[in-house]
C-alpha positions as CSV (number, residue, x, y, z in Angstrom):
1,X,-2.0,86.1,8.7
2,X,-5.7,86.8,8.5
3,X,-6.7,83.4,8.9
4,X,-5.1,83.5,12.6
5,X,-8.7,85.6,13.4
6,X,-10.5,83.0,11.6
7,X,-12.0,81.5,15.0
8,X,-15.6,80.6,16.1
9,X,-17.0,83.8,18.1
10,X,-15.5,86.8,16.0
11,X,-19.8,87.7,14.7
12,X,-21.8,89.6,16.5
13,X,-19.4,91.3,18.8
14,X,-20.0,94.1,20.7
15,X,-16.5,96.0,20.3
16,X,-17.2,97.8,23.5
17,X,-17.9,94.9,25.7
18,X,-14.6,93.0,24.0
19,X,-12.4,96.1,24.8
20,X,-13.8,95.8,28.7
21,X,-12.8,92.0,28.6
22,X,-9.7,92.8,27.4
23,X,-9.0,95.4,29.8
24,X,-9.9,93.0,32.6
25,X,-7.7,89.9,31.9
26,X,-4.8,91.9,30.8
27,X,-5.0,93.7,34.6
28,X,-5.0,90.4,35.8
29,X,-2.4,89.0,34.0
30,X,-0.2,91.5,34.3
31,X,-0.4,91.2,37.9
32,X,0.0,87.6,37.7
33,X,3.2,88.4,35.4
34,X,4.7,90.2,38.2
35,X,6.2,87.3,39.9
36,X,8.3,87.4,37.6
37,X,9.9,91.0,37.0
38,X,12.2,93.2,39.4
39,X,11.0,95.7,42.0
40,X,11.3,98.9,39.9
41,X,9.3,97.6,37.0
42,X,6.2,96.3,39.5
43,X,6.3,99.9,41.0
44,X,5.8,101.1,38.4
45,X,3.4,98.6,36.8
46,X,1.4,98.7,39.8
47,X,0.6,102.9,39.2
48,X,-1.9,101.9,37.0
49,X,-3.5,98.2,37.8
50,X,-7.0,98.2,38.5
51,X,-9.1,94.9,39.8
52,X,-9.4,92.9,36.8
53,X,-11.6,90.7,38.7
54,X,-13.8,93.3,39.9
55,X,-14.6,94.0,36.2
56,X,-15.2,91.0,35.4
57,X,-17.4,90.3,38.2
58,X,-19.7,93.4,36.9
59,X,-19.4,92.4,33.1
60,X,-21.0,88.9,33.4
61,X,-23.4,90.6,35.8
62,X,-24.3,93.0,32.9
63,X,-24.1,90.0,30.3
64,X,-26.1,87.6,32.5
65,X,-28.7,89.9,33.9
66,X,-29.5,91.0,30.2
67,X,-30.2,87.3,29.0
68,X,-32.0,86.6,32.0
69,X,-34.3,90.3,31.6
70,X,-34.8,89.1,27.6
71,X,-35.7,85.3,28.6
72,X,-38.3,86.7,31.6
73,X,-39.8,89.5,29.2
74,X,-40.7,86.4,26.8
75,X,-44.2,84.6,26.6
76,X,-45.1,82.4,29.3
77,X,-41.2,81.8,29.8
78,X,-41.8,81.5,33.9
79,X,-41.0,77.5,33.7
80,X,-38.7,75.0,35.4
81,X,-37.5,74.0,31.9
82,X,-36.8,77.6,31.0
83,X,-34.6,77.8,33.9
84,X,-32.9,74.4,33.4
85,X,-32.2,75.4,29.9
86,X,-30.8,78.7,31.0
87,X,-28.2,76.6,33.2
88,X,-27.4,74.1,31.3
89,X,-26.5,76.8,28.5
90,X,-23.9,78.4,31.2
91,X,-23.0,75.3,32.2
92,X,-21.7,74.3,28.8
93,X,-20.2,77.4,28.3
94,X,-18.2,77.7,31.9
95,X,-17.8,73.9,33.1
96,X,-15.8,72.1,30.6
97,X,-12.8,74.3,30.5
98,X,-12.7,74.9,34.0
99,X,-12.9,71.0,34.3
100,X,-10.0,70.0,32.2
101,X,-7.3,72.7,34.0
102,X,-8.7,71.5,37.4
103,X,-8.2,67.6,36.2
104,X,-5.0,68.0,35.4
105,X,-3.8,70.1,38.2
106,X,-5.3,67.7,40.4
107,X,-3.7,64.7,38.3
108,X,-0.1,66.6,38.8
109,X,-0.6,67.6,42.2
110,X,-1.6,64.1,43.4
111,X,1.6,62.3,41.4
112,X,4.5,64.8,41.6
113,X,3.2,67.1,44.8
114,X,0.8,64.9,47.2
115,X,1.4,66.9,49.8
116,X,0.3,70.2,48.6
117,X,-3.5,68.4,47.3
118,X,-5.7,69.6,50.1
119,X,-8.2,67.1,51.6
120,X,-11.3,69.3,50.3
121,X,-10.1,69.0,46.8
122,X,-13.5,67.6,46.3
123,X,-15.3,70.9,46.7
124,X,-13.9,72.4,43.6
125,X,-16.2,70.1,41.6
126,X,-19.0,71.8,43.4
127,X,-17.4,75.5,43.5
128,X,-17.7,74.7,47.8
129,X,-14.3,75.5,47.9
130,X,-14.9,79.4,49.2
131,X,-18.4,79.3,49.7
132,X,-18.2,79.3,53.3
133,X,-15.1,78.7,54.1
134,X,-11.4,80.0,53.6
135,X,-10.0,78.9,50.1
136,X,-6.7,77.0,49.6
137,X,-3.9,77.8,47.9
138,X,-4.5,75.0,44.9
139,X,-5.9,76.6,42.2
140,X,-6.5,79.9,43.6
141,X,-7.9,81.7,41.1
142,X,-10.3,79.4,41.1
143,X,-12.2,81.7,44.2
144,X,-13.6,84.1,41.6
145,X,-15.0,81.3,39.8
146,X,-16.7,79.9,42.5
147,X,-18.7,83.1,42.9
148,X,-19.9,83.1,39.5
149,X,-21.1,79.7,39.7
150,X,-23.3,80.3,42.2
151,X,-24.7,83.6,41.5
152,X,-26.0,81.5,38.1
153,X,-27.3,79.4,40.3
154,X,-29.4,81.3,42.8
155,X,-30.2,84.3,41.2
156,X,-31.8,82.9,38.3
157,X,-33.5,80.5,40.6
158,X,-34.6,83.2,43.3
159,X,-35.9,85.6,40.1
160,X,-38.2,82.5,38.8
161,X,-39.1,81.6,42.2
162,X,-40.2,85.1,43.3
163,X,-41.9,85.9,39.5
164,X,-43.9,82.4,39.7
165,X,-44.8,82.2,42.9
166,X,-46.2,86.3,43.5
167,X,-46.4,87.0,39.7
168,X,-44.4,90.6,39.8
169,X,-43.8,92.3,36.9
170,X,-39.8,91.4,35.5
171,X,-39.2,94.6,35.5
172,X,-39.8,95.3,39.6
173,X,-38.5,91.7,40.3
174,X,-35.2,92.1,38.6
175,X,-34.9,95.9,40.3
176,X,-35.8,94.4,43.7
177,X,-33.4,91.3,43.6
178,X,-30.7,93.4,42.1
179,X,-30.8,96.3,45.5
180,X,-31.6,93.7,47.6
181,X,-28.6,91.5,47.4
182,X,-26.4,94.5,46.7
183,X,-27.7,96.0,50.7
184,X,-27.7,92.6,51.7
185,X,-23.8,91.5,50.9
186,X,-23.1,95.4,52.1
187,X,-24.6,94.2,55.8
188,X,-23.0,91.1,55.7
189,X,-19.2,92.5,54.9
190,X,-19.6,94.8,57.3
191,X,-21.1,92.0,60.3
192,X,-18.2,89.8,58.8
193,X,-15.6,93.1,59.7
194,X,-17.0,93.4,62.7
195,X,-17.2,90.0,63.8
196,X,-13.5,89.4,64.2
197,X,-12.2,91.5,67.6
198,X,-8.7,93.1,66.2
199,X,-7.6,94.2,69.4
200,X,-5.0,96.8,67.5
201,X,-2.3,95.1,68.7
202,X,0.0,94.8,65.9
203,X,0.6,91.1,67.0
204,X,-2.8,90.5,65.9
205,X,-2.3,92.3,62.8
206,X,-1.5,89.6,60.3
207,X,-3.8,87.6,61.3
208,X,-6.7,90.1,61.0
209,X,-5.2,90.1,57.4
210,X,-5.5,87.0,56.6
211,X,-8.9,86.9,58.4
212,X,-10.1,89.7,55.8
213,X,-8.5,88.2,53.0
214,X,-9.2,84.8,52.7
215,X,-12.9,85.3,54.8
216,X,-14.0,88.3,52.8
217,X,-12.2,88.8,49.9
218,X,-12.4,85.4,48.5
219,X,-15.7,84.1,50.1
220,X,-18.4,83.8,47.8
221,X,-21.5,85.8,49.6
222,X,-19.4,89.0,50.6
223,X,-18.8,89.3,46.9
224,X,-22.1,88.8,45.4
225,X,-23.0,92.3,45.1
226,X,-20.2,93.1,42.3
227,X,-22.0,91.1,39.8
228,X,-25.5,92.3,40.6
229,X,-24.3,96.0,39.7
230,X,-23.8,94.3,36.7
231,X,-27.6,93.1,36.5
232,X,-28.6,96.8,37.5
233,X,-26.8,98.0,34.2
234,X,-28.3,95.0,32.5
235,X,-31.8,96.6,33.6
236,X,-31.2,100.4,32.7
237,X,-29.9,99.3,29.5
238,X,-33.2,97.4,29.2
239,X,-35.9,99.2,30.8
240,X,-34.4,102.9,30.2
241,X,-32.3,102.1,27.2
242,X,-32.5,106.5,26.2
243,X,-31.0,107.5,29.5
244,X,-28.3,104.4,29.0
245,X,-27.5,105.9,25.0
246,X,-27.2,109.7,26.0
247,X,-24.5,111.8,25.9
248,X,-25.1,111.6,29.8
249,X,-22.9,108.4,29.7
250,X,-19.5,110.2,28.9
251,X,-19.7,111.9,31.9
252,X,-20.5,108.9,33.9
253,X,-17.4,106.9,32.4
254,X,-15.0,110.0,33.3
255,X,-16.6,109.7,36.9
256,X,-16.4,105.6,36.8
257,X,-13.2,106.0,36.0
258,X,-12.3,109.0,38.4
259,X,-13.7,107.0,41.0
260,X,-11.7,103.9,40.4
261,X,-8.4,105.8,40.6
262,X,-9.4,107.8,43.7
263,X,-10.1,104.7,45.8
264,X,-7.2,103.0,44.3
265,X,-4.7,105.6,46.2
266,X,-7.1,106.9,48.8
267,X,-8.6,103.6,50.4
268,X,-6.7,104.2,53.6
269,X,-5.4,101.1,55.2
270,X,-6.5,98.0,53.4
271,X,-7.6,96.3,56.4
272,X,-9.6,99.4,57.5
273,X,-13.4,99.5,57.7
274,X,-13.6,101.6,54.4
275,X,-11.6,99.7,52.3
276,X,-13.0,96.3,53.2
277,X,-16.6,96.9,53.8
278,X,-17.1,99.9,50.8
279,X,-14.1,100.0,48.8
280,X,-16.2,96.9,46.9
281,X,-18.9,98.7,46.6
282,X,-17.7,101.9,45.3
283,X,-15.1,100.1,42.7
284,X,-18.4,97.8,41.5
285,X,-20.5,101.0,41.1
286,X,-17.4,102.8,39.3
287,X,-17.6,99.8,37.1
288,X,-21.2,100.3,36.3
289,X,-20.9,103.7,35.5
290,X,-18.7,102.7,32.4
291,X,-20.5,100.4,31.1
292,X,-23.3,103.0,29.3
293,X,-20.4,103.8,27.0
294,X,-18.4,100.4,26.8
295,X,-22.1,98.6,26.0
296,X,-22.7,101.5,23.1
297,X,-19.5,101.4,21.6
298,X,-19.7,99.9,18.2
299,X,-16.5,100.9,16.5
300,X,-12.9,99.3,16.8
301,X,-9.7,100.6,16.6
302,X,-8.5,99.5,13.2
303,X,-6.2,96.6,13.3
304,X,-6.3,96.3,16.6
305,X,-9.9,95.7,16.9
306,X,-8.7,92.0,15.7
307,X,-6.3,91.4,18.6
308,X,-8.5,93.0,21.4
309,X,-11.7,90.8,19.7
310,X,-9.3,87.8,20.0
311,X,-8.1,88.2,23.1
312,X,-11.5,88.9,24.6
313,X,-12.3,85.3,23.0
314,X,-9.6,83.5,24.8
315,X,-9.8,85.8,27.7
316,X,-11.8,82.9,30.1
317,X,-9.1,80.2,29.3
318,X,-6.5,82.6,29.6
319,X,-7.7,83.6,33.7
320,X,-7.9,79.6,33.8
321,X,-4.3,78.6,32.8
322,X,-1.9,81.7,33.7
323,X,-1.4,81.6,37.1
324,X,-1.3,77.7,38.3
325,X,-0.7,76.1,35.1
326,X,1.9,78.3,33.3
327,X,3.5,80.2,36.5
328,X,3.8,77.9,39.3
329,X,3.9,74.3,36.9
330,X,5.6,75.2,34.0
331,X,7.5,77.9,34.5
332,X,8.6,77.6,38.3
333,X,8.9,73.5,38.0
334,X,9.6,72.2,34.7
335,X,11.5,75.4,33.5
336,X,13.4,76.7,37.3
337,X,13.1,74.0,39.2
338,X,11.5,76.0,42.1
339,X,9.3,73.5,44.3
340,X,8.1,75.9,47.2
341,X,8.2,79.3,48.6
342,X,8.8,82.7,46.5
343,X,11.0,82.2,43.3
344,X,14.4,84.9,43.5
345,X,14.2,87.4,40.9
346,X,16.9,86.9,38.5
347,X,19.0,89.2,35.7
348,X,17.3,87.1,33.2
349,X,14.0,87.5,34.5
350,X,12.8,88.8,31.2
351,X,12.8,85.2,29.7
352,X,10.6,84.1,32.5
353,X,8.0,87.3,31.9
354,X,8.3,86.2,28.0
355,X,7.4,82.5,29.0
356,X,4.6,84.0,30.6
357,X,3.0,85.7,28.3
358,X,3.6,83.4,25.3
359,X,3.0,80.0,27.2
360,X,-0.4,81.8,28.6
361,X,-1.8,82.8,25.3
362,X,-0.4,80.0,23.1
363,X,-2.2,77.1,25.7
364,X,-5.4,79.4,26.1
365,X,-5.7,79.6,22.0
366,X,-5.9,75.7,22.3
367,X,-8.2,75.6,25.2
368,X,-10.6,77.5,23.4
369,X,-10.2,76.6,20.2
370,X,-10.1,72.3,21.6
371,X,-12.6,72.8,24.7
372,X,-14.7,75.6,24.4
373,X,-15.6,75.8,21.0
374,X,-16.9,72.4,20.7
375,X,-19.0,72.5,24.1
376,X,-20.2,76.2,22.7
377,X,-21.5,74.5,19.0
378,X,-22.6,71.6,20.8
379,X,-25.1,73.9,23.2
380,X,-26.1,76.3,20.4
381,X,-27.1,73.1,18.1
382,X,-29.5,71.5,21.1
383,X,-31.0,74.9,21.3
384,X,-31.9,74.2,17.8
């Protein structure tokens, strides 16, 4: 049984950080899974969800930012070569997964479903696909993607710019960059709120839904800011690493926490000016606050510090597969049938939820194990 855990990654974990992971994808798969399940079980499902994405968004700011603060904080590492290497490491890590589940969704798509391939297909080889613009319904999830992608791209390239050009100390730079996006995006939901003209009539309604949705939710600039409260935590845990190891951090993960499940039932309307413009920010910064005691904690749970290690591993393919490839290809059309619109809830939906679950993690263990591994070995070996 053991040698199921035998996989490349399971060194030099930080339990804490795995357990966050896994917290996140399960929140989004479990949301994912509830296409599938009857009203009563989503109600009461839905209690306890959180934004898997949103934690995710301030993890890999917190993972990113601390590479970035270690590789700045080295000798003479302001270079152009340093910064290539730097993305040509996450590169190698992100790309070729995401590149073989958008090939053969767009190789499907095109042969059995030509109608549904948009005409900007093409921008989802350059993440363009919500950068400015409204995202399409192929390969959706693809939108948080997207925003990753870029924030590797310009804010490694805006800290080397800034630290070669004026020669700042790291430590200011990375402080600077971090509050100044995070005000910036703030302004910019809040222009992009106020730029549409909702009359109030309920007419309008929708489509001031949509409008908020698809042009602030899913856009790529408006949610920026998430991840750099990731590279804030990145630089306390750096620059004031005895504040970040106190015993002050269990107080801030019961008020991370707190705050997460106050905003979750007291956002108001979700089209109202709170919940779109600082329900981000106050989820992002409740995020943060747990990550003092996440990023410290060494210690499993026993057996299950296997599974949740595991799962953390596969967790990337996992958000990459479950949701076009295992819901709406496999288990709606090979397995139902279903072609278009909402798939009826059945008695038997528990053999669709099942499906779910095993299909997601079964293809995901492949992915990684066929995909990323390789790419991964192959990067750390040129680093050589």
């Amino acid at each position: 049984m053991w040698r199921f855990f035998k996989m490349e990654g399971f060194d030099k974990r930080v339990f804490g950080l795995d357990l966050l992971r896994f917290i996140a994808i399960f929140m989004v798969l479990i949301g994912h899974s509830m296409m599938f399940v009857p009203e009563s079980v989503k109600k009461v499902c839905y209690k306890f969800m959180l934004d898997g994405v949103g934690i995710f968004f301030v993890l890999s700011g917190f993972l990113i930012g601390g590479i970035l603060i270690r590789i700045l904080n080295k000798e003479n590492a302001i270079t152009f070569p340093n910064l290539l290497d730097f993305w040509k490491r996450r590169w190698m890590r992100t790309l070729p997964a995401y590149l073989v589940v958008l090939l053969f969704l767009l190789g499907y798509t095109a042969i059995f479903q030509l109608n549904k391939l948009p005409d900007t297909w093409y921008r989802f080889f350059y993440f363009g696909q919500n950068l400015f613009v409204q995202r399409p319904s192929f390969f959706a999830e693809a939108w948080s993607l997207s925003i990753e992608e870029w924030f590797y791209l310009s804010v490694p390239l805006v800290l080397f710019t800034t630290l070669f050009v004026f020669k700042t100390p790291v430590k200011w730079t990375v402080l600077g960059c971090a509050i100044g996006i995070i005000v910036l995006v703030t302004f910019y939901r809040s222009y992009l709120f106020h730029a549409y003209d909702f009359s109030g009539n309920m007419a309008d309604l929708s489509k001031f839904k949509d409008y908020i949705h698809l042009s602030i939710e899913y856009q790529v600039v408006p949610r920026l800011d998430a991840i750099m409260f990731g590279v804030l935590g990145a630089f306390l845990a750096h620059y004031f690493s005895k504040f970040w190891t106190s015993s002050f951090k269990y107080l801030l993960f019961i008020v991370g926490i707190g705050i997460l499940y106050i905003i979750k039932y007291q956002m108001g309307k979700t089209y109202g000016e709170f919940a779109v413009i600082w329900v981000p920010t106050l989820k992002s910064l409740a995020v943060l606050c747990t990550l003092p005691v996440f990023s410290t904690m060494k210690n499993g749970f026993g057996i299950w510090t296997k599974w949740i290690t595991f799962f953390s591993l596969i967790s990337y393919s996992m958000y990459l597969v479950n949701l076009n490839v295992v819901s709406n290809v496999m288990i709606k059309q090979w397995f139902n049938h279903h072609f278009s619109g909402k798939m009826a809830v059945g008695d038997d939906w528990y053999i669709n939820f099942i499906l779910f679950w095993v299909l997601t993690i079964g293809i995901s263990f492949i992915l990684y194990q066929c995909i990323e591994v390789p790419f991964m070995k192959l990067r750390d070996k040129n680093k050589k």
